[in-house]
C-alpha positions as CSV (number, residue, x, y, z in Angstrom):
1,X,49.1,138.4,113.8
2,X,49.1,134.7,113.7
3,X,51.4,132.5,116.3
4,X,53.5,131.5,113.6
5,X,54.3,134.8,112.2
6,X,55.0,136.2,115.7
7,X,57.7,133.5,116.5
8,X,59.4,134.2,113.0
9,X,59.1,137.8,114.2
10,X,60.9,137.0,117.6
11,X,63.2,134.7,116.3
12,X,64.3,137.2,113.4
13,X,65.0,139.8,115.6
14,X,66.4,137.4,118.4
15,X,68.4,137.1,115.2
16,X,69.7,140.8,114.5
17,X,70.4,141.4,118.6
18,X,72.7,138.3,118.7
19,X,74.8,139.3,115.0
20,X,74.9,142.6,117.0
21,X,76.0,141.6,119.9
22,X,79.0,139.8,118.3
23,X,79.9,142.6,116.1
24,X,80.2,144.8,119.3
25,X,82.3,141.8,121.3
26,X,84.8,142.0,118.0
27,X,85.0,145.7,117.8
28,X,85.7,145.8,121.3
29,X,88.6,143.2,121.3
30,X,89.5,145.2,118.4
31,X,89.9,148.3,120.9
32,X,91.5,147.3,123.7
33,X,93.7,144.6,121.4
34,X,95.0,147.8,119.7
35,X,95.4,149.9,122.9
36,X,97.8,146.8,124.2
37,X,99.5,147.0,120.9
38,X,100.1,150.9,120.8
39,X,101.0,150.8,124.4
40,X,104.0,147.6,123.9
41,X,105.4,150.2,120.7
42,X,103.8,149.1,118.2
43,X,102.6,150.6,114.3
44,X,99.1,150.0,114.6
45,X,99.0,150.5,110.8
46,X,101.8,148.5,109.6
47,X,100.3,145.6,112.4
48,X,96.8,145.4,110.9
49,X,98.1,145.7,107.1
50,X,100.5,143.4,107.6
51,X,97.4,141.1,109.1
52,X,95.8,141.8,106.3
53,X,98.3,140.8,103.0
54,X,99.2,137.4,105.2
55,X,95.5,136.9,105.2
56,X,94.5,138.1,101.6
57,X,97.7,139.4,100.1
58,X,97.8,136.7,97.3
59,X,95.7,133.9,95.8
60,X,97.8,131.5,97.8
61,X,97.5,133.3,100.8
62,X,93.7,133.8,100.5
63,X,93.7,129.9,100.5
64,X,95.2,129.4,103.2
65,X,93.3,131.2,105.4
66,X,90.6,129.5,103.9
67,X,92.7,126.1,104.8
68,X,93.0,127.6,107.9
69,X,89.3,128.1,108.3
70,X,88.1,124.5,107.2
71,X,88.7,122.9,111.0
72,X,87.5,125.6,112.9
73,X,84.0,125.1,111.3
74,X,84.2,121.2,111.7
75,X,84.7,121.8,115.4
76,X,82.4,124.8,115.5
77,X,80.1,123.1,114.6
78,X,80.3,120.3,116.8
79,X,80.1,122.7,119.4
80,X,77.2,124.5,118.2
81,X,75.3,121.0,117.8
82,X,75.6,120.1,121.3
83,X,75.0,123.6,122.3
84,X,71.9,123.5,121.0
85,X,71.0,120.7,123.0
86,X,72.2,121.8,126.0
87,X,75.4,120.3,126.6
88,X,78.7,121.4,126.9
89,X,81.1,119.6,125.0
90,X,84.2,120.3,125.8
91,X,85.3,117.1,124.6
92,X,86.2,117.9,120.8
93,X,89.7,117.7,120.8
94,X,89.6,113.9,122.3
95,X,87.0,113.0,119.7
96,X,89.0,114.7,116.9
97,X,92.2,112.7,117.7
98,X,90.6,109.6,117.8
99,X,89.0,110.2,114.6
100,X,92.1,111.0,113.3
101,X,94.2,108.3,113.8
102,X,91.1,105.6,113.0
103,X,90.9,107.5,109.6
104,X,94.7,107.2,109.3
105,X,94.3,103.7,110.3
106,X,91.8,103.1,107.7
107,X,93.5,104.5,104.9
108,X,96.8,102.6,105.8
109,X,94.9,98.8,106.0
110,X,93.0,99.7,102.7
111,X,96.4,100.7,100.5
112,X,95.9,99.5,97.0
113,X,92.6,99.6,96.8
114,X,91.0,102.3,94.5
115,X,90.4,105.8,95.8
116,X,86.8,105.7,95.5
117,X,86.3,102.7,98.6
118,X,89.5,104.0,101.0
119,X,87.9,107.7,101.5
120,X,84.7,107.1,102.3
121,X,85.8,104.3,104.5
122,X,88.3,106.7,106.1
123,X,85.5,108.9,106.8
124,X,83.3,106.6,107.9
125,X,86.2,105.2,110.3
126,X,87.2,108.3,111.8
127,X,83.3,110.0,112.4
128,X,82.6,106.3,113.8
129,X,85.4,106.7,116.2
130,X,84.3,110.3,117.2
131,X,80.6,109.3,117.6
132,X,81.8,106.3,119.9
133,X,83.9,108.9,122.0
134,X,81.2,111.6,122.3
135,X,78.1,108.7,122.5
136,X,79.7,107.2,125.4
137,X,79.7,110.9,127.2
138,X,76.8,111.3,126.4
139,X,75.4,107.7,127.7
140,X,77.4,108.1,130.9
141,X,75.2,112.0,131.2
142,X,71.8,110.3,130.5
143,X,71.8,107.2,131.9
144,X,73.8,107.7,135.1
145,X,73.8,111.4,135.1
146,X,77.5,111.9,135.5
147,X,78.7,115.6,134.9
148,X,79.4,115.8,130.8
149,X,82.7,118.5,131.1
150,X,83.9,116.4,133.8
151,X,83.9,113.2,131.8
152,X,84.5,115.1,128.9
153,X,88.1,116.5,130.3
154,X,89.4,113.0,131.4
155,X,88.1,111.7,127.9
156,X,90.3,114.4,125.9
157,X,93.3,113.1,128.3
158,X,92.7,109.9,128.0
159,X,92.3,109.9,124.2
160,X,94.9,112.1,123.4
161,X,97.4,110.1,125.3
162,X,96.3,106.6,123.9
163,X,96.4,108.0,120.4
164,X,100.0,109.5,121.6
165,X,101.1,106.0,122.3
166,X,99.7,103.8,119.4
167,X,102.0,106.1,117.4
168,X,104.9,106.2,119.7
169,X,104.4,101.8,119.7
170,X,102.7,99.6,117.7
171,X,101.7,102.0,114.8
172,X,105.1,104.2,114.9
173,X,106.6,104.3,110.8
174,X,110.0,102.4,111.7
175,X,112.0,105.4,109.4
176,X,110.4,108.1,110.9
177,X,112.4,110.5,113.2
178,X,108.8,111.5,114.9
179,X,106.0,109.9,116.4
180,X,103.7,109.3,113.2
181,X,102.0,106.6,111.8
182,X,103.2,105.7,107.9
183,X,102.4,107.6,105.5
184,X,99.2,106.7,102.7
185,X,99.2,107.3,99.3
186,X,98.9,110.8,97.9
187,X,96.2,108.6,95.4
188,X,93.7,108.8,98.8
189,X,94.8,112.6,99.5
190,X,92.1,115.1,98.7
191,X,91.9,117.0,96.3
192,X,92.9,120.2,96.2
193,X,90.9,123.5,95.5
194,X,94.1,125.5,94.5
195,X,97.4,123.9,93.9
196,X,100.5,124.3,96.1
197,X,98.1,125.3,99.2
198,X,96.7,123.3,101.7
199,X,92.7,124.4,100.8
200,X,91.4,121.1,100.1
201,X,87.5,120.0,99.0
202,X,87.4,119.5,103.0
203,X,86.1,123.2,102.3
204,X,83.2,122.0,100.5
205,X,82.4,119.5,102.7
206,X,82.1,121.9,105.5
207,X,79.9,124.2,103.7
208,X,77.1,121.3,103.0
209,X,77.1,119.9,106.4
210,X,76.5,123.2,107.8
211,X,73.5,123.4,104.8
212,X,72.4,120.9,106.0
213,X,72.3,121.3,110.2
214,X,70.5,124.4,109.1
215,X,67.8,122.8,107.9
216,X,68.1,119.5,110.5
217,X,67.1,122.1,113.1
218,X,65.1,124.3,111.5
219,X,62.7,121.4,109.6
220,X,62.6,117.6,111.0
221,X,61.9,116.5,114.1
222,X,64.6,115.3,115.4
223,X,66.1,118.7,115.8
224,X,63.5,120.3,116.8
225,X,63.5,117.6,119.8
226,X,67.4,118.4,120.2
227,X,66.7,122.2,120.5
228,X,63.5,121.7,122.5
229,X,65.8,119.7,125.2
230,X,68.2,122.2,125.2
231,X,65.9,125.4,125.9
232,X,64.2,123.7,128.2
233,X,64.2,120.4,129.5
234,X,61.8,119.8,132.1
235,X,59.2,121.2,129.6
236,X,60.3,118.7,126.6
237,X,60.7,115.8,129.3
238,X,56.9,116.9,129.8
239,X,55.8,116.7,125.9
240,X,56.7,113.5,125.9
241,X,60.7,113.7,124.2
242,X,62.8,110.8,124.6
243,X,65.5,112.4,127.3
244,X,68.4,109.9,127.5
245,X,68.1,109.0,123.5
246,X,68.3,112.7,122.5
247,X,71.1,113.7,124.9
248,X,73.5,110.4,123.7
249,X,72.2,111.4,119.5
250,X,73.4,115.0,120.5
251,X,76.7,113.9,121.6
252,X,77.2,111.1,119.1
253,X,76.5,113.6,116.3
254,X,78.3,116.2,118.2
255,X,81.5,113.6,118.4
256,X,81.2,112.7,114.9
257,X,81.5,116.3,113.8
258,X,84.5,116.9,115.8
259,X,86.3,113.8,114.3
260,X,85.6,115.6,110.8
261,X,87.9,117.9,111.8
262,X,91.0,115.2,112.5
263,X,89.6,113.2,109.4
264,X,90.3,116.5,106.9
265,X,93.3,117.3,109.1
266,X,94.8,113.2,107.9
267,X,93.2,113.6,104.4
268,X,93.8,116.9,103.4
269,X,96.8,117.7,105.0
270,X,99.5,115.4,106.6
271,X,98.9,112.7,104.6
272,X,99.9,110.4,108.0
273,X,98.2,110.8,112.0
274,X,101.3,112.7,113.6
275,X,101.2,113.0,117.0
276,X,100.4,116.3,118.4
277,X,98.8,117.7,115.4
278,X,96.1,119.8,116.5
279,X,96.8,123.1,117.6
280,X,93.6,123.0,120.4
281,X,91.4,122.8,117.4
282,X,88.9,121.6,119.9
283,X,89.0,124.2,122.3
284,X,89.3,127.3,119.5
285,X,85.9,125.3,118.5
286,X,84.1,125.9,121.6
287,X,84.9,129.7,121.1
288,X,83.6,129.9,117.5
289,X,80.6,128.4,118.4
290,X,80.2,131.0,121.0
291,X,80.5,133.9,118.8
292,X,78.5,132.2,116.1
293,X,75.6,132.0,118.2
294,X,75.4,128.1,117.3
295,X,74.1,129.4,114.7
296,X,75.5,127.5,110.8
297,X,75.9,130.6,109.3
298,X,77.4,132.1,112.8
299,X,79.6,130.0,113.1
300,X,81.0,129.9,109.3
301,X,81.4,134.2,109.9
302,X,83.2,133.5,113.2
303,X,85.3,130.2,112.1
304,X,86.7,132.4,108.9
305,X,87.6,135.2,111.4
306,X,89.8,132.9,113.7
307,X,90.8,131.8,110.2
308,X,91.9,135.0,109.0
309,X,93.9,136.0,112.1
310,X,95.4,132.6,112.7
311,X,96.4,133.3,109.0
312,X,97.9,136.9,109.1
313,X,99.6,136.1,112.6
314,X,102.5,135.1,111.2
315,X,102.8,138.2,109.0
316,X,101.9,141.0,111.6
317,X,105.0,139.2,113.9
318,X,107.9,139.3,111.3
319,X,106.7,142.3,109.8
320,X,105.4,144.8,112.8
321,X,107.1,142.6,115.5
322,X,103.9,142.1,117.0
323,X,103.7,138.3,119.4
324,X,101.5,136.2,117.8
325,X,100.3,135.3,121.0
326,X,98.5,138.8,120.7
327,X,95.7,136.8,118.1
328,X,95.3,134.6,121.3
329,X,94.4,138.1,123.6
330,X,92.3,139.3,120.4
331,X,90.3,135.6,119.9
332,X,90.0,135.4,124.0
333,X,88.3,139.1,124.0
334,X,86.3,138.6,121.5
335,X,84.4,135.2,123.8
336,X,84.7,137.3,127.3
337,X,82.7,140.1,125.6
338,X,80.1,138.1,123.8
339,X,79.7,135.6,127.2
340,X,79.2,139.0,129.2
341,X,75.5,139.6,128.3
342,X,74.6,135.9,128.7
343,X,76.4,136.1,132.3
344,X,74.2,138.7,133.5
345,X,71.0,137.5,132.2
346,X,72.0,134.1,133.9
347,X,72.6,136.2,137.1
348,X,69.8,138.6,136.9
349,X,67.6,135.1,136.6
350,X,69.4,133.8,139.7
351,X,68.3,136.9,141.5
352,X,64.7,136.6,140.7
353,X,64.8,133.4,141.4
354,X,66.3,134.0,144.9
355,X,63.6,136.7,145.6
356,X,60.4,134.7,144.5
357,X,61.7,131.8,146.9
C-alpha cells in the first residue's frame, strides 16, 4: 500500500473513532442529564417531547433553531481554526463584540447609500475589527511569546467593556431607554430565509465558509502549514514554516470568524449593536468546536445540536417545568466527556515521558 493511501486510511478511521467518541460523550450527557431530571420529579417523556416540538414542532420553530444555530457555527468555527493551529482562543467573544459594533458603525455612517455597498462594507468592517483583535493576540504570542488565554481573557474584558461604553456615550441613540447604538435601515437587514423568523441568509453564509475551510486545510498550503504547526511545532519550525506569520494568520483568521458571528448577530437580527447581546456566544463556541473535532462538518453536527436545545429550552421549562439551566448541565456533559479521552492520552504521554527521562 502506497504512503498516500495509508495516511487516507489513518486519517479515515482517525475519522470514525472521533464521530464515535462524540456520539458516546452525547449519549452519556443524555444519561446522567435524564437521571438528574427523573430524580428533581420530572416526566422524562413529556421533557424530551416538549424539547422536541420547541425545536421542530412548526416551520417557524424549525427556523429558529436554525437561527439559533447560525452563531454557534461562526464561532465554532473560529475555534476550530485556531485549534488546528494549536492555539487556544478563548478570545471569541471580545472579537465578536468588536466586530459587532464596527459593523453597526459601518452601516450607520453609510445610511442612504444603496444596499449593495453598506453590507459588504459592514462585513468587511466588522471581520476587519475581529482580525485586528485576534492578530494582535496572536502577534503578542509570536513575537514576544506572551501566554495567548491569558491575553486573550483581558482582551474579551477589555473589549467587551469599551464596546459597553461607546454605546452607553458617544454612540448611545438619544431616544433609546437602553444602551444601543441607532438603529439602520431595515433596506441593509438581511434577508430573510423564512418570514417572521429570525433565520436569515447568515445561514448560507455559514455553510460556504465552512465549504470552504474544508478544502483551505485539506488542499493549499497555507493550511496545511497551519495544521502542520499545530500537530507539531518543533517539527514544522524544522521544515522550514514561517512560525510567528502562521501563528498571527491563525489568529487573524481565527478573529475574523468570530466577528462573523456579531456581524450576522447586527445584520440579521437587531438591526442596532445593543449592548450585552451575546449570550457567551464565544465561549458556547469553544465547546462546539470541541465536540466537532475542529472538524467543518463537526462542528456544523455539534453547532445545530447546541442549536436545537438552546431552541427547545424554552419549551421543556413551561411545559415539563424543567430549568433551562439543565441545557447548560446537558451542553457541559457533553465537553467533560468528549475532553476525557484527550486528558488521558495527554497524561499517559506525560508518564512516558517522565519514565524515559
Amino acid at each position: 500500500m502506497s504512503r498516500e493511501k495509508k495516511a487516507g486510511s489513518g486519517r479515515w478511521t482517525s475519522g470514525l473513532q472521533n464521530i464515535w467518541l462524540s456520539v458516546i460523550a452525547i449519549l452519556l450527557s443524555l444519561v446522567i442529564t435524564s437521571i438528574i431530571m427523573a430524580a428533581s420529579g420530572n416526566n422524562l417523556a413529556e421533557a424530551y417531547s416538549a424539547l422536541f416540538k420547541g425545536a421542530f414542532g412548526s416551520r417557524n420553530a424549525i427556523a429558529n433553531t436554525l437561527a439559533k444555530t447560525v452563531p454557534l457555527i461562526f464561532v465554532g468555527m473560529a475555534c476550530a481554526f485556531s485549534n488546528k493551529g494549536g492555539i487556544f482562543n478563548i478570545g471569541c467573544e471580545g472579537q465578536l463584540y468588536s466586530g459587532a459594533l464596527a459593523a453597526a458603525v459601518a452601516a450607520i455612517f453609510l445610511q442612504g447609500a444603496p444596499r449593495i455597498l453598506v453590507i459588504p462594507a459592514a462585513f468587511v468592517a466588522g471581520m476587519a475589527a475581529g482580525m485586528l483583535v485576534g492578530g494582535l493576540n496572536g502577534f503578542l504570542k509570536a513575537k514576544l511569546q506572551i501566554n495567548e488565554v491569558l491575553v486573550a481573557i483581558m482582551l474579551n474584558y477589555i473589549m467587551r467593556y469599551l464596546t459597553s461604553y461607546f454605546v452607553h456615550g458617544p454612540l448611545k441613540d438619544p431616544e433609546a431607554s437602553v444602551a444601543q447604538t441607532v438603529a439602520m435601515d431595515d433596506t441593509y437587514m438581511l434577508t430573510k430565509l423564512v418570514p417572521k423568523t429570525q433565520l436569515t441568509t447568515a445561514l448560507l453564509l455559514a455553510l460556504v465558509i465552512a465549504v470552504l475551510l474544508h478544502f483551505f486545510f485539506l488542499k493549499t498550503r497555507t493550511g496545511f502549514n497551519i495544521r502542520a504547526v499545530g500537530e507539531n511545532r518543533l517539527a514544522a519550525q524544522a521544515s522550514g514554516i514561517a512560525m510567528s506569520s502562521t501563528i498571527v494568520l491563525t489568529m487573524a483568521v481565527s478573529g475574523a470568524l468570530a466577528a462573523l458571528t456579531g456581524v450576522t448577530e447586527v445584520l440579521g437580527k437587531t438591526g442596532k449593536f445593543v449592548d450585552g447581546f451575546s449570550p457567551g456566544y464565544g465561549f458556547t463556541g469553544i465547546a462546539v468546536a470541541v465536540l466537532g473535532r475542529n472538524n467543518p462538518a463537526g462542528v456544523l453536527l455539534s453547532a445545530l445540536l447546541f442549536g436545537i436545545m438552546e431552541s427547545g429550552a424554552m419549551k421543556m421549562s413551561y411545559v415539563a417545568g424543567v430549568s433551562t439551566s439543565m441545557i447548560k448541565v446537558m451542553q457541559g456533559l457533553v465537553i467533560l466527556f468528549v475532553a476525557t479521552p484527550n486528558l488521558v492520552s495527554f497524561l499517559r504521554r506525560r508518564k512516558g515521558e517522565r519514565k524515559g527521562e
